[in-house]
PDB file of N, H, CA, C and O in Angstrom:
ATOM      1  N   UNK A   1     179.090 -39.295 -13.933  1.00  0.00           N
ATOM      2  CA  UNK A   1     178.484 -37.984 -14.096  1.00  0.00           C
ATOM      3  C   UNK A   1     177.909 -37.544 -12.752  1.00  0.00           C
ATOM      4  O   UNK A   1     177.177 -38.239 -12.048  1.00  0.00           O
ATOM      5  N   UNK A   2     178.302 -36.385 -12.499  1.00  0.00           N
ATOM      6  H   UNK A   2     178.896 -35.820 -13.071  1.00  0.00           H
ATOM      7  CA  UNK A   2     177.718 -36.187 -10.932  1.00  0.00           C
ATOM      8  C   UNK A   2     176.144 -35.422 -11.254  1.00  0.00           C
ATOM      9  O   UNK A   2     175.583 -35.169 -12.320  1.00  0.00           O
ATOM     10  N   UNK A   3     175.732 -35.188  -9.804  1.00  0.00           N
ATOM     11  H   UNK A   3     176.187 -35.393  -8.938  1.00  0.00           H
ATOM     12  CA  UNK A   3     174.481 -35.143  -9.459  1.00  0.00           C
ATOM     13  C   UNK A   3     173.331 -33.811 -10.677  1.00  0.00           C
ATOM     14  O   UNK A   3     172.249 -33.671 -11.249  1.00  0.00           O
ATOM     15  N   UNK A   4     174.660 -33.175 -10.392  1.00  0.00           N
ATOM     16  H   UNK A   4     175.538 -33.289  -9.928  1.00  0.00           H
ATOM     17  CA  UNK A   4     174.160 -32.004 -10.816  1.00  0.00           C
ATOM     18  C   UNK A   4     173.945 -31.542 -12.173  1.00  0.00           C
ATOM     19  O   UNK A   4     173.167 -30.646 -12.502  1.00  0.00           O
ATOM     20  N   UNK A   5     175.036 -32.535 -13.284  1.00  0.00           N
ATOM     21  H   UNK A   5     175.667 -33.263 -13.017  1.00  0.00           H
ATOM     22  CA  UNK A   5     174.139 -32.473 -15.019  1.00  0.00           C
ATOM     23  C   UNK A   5     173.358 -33.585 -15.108  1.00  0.00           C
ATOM     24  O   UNK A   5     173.500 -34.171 -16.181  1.00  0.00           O
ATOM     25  N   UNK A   6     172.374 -34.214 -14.146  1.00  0.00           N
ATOM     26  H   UNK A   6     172.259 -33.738 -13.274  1.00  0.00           H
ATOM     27  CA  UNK A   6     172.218 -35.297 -14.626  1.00  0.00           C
ATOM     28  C   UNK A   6     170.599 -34.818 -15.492  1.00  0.00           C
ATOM     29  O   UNK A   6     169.994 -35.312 -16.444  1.00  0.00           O
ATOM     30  N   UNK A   7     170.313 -33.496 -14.491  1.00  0.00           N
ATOM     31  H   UNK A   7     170.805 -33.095 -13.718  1.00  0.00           H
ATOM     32  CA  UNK A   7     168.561 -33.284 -15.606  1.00  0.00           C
ATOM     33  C   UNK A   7     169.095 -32.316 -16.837  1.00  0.00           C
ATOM     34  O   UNK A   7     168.714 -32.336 -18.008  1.00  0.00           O
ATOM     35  N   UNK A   8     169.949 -31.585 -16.315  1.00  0.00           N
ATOM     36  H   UNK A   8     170.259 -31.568 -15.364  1.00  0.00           H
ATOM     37  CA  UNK A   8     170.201 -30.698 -17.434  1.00  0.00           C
ATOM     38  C   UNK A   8     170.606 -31.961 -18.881  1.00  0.00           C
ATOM     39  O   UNK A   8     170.217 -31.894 -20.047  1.00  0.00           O
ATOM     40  N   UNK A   9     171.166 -32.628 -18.472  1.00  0.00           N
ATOM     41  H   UNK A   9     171.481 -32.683 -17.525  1.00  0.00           H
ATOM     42  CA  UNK A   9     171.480 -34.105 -19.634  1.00  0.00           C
ATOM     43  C   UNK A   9     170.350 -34.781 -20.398  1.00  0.00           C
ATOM     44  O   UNK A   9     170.278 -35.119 -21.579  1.00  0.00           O
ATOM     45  N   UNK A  10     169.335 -34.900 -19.208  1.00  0.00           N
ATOM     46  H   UNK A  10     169.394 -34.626 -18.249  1.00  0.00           H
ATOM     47  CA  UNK A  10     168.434 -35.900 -19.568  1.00  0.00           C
ATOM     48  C   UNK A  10     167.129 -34.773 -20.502  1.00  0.00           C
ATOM     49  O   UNK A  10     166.245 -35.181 -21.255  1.00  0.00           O
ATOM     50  N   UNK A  11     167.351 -33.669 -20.210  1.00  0.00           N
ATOM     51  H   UNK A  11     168.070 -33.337 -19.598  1.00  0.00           H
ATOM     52  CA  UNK A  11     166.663 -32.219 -20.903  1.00  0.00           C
ATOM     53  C   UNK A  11     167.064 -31.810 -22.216  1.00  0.00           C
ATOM     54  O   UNK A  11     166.405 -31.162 -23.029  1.00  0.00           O
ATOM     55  N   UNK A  12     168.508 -32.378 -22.353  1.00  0.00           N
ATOM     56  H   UNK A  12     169.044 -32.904 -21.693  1.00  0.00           H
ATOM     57  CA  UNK A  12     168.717 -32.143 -23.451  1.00  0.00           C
ATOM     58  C   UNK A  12     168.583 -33.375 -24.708  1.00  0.00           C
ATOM     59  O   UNK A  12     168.220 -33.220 -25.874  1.00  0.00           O
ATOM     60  N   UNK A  13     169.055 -34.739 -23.944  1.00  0.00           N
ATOM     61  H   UNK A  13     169.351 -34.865 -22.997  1.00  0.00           H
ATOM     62  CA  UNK A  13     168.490 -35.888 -24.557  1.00  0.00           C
ATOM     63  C   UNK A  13     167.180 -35.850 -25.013  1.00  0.00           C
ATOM     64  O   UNK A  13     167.160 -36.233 -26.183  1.00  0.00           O
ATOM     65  N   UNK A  14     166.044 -35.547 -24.589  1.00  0.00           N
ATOM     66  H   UNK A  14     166.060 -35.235 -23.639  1.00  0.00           H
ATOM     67  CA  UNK A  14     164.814 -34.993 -25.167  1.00  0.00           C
ATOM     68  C   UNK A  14     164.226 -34.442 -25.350  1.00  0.00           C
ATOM     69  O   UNK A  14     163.018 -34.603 -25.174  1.00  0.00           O
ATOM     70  N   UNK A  15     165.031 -33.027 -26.028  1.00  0.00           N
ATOM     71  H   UNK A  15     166.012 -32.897 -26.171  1.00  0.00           H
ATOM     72  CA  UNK A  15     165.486 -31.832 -26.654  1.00  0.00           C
ATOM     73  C   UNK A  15     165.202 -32.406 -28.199  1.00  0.00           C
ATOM     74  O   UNK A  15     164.297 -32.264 -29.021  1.00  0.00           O
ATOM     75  N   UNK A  16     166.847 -33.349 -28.131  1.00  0.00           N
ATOM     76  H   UNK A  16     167.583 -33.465 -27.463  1.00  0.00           H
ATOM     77  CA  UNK A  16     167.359 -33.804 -29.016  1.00  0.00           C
ATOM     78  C   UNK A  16     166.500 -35.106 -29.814  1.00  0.00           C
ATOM     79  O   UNK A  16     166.661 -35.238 -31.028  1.00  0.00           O
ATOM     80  N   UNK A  17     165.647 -35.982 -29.107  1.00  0.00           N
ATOM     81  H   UNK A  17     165.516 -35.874 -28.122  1.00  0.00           H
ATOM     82  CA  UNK A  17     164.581 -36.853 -29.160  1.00  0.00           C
ATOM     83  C   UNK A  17     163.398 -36.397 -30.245  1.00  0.00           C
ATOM     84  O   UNK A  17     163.037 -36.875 -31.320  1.00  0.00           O
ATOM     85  N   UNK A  18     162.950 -35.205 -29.429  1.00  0.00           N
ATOM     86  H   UNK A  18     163.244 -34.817 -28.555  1.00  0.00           H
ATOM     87  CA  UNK A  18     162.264 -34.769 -30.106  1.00  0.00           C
ATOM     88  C   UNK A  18     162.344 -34.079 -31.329  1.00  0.00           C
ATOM     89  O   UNK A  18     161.597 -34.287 -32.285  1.00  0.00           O
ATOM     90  N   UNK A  19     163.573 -32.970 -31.276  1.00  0.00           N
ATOM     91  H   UNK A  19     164.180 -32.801 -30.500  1.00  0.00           H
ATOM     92  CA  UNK A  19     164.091 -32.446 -32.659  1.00  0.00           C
ATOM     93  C   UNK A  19     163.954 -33.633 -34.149  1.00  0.00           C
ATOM     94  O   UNK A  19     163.510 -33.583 -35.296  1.00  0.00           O
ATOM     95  N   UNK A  20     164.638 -34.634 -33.253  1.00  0.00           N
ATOM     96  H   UNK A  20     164.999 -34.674 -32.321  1.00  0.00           H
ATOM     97  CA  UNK A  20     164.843 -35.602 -34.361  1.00  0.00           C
ATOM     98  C   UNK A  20     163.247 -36.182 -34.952  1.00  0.00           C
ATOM     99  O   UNK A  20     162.974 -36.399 -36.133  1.00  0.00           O
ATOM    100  N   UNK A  21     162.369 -36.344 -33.826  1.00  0.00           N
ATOM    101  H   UNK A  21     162.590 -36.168 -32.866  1.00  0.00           H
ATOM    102  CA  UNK A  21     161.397 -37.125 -34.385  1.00  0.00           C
ATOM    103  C   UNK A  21     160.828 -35.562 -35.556  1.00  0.00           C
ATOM    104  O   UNK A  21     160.936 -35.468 -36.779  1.00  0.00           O
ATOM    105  N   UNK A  22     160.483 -34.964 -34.963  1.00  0.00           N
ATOM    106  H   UNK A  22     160.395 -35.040 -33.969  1.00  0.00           H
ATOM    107  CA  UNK A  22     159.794 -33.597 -35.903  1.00  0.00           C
ATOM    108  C   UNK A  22     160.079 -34.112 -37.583  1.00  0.00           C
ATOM    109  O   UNK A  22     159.300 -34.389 -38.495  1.00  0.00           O
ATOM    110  N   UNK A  23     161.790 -34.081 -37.470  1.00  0.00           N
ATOM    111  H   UNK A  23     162.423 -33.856 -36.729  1.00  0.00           H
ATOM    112  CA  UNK A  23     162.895 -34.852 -38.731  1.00  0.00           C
ATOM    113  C   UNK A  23     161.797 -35.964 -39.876  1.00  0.00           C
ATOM    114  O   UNK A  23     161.219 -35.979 -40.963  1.00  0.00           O
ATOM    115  N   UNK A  24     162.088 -36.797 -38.612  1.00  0.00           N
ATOM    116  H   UNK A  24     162.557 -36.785 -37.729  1.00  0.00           H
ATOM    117  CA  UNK A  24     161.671 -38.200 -39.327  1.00  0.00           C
ATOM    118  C   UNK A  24     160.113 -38.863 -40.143  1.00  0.00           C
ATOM    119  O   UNK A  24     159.891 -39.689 -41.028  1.00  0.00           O
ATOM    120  N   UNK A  25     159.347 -38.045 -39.343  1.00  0.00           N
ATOM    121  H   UNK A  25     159.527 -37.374 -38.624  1.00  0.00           H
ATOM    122  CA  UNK A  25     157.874 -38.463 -39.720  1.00  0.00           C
ATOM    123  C   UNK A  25     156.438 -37.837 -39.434  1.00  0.00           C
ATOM    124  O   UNK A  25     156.214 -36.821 -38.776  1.00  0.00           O
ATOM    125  N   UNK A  26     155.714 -38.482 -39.933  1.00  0.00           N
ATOM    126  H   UNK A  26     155.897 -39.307 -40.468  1.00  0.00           H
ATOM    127  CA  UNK A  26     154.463 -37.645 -39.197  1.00  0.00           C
ATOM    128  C   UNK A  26     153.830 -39.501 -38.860  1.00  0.00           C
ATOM    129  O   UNK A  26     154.032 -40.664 -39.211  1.00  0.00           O
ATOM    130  N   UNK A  27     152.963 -38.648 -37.926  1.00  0.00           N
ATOM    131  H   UNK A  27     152.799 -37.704 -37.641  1.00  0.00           H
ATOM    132  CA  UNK A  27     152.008 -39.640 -37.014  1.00  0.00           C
ATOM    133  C   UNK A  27     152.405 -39.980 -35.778  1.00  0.00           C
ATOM    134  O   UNK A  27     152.773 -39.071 -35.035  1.00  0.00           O
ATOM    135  N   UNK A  28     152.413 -41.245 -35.340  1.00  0.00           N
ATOM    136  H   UNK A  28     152.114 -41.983 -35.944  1.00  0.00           H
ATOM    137  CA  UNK A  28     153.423 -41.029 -33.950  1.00  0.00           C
ATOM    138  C   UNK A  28     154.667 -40.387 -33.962  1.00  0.00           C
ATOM    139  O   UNK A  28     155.044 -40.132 -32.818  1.00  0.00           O
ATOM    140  N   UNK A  29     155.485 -40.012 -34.892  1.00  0.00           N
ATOM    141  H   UNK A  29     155.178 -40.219 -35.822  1.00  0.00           H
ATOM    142  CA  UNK A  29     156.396 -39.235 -34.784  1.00  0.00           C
ATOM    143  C   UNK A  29     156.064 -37.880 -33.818  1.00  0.00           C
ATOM    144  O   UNK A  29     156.524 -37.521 -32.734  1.00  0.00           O
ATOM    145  N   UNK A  30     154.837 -37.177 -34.913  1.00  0.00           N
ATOM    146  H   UNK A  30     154.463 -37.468 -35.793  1.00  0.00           H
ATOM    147  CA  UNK A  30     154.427 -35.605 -34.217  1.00  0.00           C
ATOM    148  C   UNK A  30     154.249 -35.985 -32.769  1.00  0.00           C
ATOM    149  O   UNK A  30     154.733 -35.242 -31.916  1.00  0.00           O
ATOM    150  N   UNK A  31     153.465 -37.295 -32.342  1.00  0.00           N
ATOM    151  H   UNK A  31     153.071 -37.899 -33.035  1.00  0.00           H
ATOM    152  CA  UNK A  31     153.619 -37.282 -30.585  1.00  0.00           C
ATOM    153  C   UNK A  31     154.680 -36.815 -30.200  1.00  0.00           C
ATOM    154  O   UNK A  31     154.899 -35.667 -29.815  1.00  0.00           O
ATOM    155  N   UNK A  32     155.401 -37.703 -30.290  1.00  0.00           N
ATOM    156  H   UNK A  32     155.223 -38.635 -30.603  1.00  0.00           H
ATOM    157  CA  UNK A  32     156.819 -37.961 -29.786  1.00  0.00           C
ATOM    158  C   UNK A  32     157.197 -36.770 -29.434  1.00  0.00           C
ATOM    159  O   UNK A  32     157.234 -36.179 -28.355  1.00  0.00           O
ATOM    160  N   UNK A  33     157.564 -36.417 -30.860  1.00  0.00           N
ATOM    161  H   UNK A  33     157.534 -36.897 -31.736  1.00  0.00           H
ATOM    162  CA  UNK A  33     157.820 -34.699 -30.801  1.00  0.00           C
ATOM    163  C   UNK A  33     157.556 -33.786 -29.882  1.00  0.00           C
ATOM    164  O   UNK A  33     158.374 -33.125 -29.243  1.00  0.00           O
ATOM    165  N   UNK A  34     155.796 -33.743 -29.793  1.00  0.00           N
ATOM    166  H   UNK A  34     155.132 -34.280 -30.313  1.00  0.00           H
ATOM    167  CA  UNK A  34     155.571 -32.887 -28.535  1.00  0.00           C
ATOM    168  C   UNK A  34     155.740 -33.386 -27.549  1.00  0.00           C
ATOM    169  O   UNK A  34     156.390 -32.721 -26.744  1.00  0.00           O
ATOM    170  N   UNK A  35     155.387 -34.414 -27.217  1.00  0.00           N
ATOM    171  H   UNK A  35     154.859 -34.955 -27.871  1.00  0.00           H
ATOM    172  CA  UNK A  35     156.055 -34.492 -25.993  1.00  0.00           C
ATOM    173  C   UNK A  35     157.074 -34.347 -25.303  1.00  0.00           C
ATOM    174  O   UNK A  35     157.104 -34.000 -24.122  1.00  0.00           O
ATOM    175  N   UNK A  36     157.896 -34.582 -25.935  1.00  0.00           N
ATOM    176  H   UNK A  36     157.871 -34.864 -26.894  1.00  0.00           H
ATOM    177  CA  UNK A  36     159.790 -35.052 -25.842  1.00  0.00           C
ATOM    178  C   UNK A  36     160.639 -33.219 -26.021  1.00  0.00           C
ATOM    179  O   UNK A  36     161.684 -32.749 -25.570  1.00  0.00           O
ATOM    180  N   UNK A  37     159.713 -32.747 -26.754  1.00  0.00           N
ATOM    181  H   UNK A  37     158.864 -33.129 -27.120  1.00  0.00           H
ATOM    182  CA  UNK A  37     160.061 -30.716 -26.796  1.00  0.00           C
ATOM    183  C   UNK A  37     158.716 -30.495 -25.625  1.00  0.00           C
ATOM    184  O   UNK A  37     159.178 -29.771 -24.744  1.00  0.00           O
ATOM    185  N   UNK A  38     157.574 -30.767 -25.367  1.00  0.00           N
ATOM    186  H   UNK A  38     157.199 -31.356 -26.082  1.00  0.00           H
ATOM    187  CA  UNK A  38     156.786 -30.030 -23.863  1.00  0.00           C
ATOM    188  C   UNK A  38     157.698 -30.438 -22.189  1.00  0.00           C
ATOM    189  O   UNK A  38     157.589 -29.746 -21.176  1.00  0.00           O
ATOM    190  N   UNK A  39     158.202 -31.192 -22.259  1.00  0.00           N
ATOM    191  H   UNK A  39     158.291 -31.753 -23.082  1.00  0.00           H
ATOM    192  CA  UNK A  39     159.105 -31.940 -20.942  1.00  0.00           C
ATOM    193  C   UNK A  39     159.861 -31.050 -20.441  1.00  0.00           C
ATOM    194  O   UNK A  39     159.768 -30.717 -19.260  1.00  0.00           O
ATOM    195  N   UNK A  40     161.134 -30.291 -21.671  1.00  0.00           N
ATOM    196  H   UNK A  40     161.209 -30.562 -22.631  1.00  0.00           H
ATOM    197  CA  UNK A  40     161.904 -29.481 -21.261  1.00  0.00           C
ATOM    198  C   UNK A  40     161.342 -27.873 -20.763  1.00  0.00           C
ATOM    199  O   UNK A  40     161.838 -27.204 -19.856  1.00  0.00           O
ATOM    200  N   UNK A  41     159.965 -27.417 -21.792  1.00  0.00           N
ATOM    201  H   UNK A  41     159.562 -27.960 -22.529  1.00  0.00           H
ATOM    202  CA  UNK A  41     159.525 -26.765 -21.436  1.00  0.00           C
ATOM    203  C   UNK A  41     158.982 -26.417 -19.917  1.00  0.00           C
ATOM    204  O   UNK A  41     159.340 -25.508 -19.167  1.00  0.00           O
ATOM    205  N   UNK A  42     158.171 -27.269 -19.756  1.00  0.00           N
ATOM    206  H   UNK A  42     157.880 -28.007 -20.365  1.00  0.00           H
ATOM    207  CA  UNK A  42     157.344 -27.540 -18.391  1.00  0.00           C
ATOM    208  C   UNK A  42     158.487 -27.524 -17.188  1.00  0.00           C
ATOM    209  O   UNK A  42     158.203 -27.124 -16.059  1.00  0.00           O
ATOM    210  N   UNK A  43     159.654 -27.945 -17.504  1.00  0.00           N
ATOM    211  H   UNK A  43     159.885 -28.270 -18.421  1.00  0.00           H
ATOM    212  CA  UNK A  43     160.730 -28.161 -16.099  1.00  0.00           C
ATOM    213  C   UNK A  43     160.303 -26.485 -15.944  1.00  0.00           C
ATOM    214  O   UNK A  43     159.439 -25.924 -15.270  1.00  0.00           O
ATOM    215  N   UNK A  44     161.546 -25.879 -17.095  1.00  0.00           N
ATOM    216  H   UNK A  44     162.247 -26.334 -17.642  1.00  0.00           H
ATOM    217  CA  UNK A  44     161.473 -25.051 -17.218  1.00  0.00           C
ATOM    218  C   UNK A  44     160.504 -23.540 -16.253  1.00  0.00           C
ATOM    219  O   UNK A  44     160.831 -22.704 -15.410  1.00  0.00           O
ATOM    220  N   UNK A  45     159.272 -23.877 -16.988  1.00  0.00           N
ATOM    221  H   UNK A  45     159.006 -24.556 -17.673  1.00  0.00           H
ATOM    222  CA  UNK A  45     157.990 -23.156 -16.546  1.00  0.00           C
ATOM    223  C   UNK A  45     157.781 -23.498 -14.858  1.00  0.00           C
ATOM    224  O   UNK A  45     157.638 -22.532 -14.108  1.00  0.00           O
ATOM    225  N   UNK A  46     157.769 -24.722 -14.354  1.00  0.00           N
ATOM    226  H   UNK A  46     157.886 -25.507 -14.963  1.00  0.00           H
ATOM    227  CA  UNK A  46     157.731 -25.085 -12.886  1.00  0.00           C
ATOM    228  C   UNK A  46     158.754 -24.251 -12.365  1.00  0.00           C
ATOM    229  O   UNK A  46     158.461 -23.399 -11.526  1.00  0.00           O
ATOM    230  N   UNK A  47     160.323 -24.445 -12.898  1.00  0.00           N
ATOM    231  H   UNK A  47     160.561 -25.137 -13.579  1.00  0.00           H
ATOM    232  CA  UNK A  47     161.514 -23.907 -12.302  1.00  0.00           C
ATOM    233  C   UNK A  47     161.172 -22.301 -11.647  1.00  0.00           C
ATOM    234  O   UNK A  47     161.241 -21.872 -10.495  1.00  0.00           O
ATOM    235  N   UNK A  48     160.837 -21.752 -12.751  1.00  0.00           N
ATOM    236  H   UNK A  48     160.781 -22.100 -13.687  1.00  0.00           H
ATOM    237  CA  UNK A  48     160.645 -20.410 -12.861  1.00  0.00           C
ATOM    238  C   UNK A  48     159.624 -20.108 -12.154  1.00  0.00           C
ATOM    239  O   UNK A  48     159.685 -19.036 -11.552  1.00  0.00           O
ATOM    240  N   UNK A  49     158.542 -20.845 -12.027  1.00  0.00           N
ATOM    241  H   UNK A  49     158.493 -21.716 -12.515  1.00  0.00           H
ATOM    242  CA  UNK A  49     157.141 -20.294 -11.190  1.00  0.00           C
ATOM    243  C   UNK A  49     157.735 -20.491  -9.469  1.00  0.00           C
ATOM    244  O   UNK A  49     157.531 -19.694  -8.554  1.00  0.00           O
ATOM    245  N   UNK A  50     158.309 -21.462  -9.412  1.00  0.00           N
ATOM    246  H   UNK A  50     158.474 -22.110 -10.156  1.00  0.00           H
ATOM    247  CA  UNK A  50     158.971 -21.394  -8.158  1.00  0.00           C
ATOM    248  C   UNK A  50     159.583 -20.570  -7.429  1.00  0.00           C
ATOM    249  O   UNK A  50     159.554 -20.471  -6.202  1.00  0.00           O
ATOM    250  N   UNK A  51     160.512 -19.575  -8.676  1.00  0.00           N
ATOM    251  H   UNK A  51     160.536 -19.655  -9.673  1.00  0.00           H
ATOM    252  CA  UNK A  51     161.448 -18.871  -8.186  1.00  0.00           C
ATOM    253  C   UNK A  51     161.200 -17.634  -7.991  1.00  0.00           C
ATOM    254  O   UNK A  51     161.993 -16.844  -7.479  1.00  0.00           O
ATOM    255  N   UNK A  52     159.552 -17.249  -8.573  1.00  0.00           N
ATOM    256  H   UNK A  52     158.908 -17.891  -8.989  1.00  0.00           H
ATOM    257  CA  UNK A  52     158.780 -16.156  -8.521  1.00  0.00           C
ATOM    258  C   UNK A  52     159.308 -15.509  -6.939  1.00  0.00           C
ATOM    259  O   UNK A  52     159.622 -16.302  -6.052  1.00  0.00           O
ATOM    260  N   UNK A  53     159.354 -14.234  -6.743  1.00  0.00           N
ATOM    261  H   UNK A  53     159.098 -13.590  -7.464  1.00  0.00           H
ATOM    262  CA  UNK A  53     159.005 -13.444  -4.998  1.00  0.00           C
ATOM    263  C   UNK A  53     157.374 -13.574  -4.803  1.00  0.00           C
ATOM    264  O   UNK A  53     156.563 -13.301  -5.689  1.00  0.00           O
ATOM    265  N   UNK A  54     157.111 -13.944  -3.753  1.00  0.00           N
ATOM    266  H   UNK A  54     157.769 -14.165  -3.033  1.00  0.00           H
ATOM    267  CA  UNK A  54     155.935 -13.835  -3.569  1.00  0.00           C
ATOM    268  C   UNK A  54     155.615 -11.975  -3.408  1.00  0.00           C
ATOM    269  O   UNK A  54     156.266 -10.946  -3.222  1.00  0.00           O
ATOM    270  N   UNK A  55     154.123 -12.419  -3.629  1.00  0.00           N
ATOM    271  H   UNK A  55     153.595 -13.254  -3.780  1.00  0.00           H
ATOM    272  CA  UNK A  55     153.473 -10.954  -3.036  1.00  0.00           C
ATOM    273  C   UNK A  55     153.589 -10.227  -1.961  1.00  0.00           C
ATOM    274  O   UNK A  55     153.254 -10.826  -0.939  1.00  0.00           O
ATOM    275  N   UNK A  56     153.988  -9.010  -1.801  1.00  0.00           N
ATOM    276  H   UNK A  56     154.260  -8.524  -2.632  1.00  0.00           H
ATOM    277  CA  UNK A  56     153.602  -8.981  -0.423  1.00  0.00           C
ATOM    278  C   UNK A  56     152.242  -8.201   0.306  1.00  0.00           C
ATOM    279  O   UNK A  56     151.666  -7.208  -0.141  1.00  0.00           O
ATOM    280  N   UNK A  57     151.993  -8.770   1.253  1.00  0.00           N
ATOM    281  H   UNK A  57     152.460  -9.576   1.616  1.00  0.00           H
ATOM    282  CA  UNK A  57     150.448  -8.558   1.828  1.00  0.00           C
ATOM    283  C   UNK A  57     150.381  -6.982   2.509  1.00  0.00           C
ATOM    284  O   UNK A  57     149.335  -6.571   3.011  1.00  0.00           O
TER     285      UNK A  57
END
């Protein structure tokens, strides 16, 4: 697998992590959950704050 699906892969693996735990249970499950669905978010949110134009002065 080359360089370039390797986060989009690993974003969706715990996408999919988490979907499933939501599935399965409550208690450490619900962790799981958020965590494993906040990960993809947060890339996400960083990606985008990055790509903002700055202001100009």
């Amino acid at each position: 697998m080359s360089g370039i699906w390797r986060v989009p892969a690993a974003l969706a693996v715990l996408s999919t992590v988490g979907l499933a735990a939501a599935i399965l249970g409550d208690g450490a499950w619900d962790w799981i959950c958020w965590i494993a669905l906040s990960v993809p978010l947060a890339v996400c949110a960083v990606k985008l704050w990055r790509q903002r134009p700055s202001p100009r002065s």
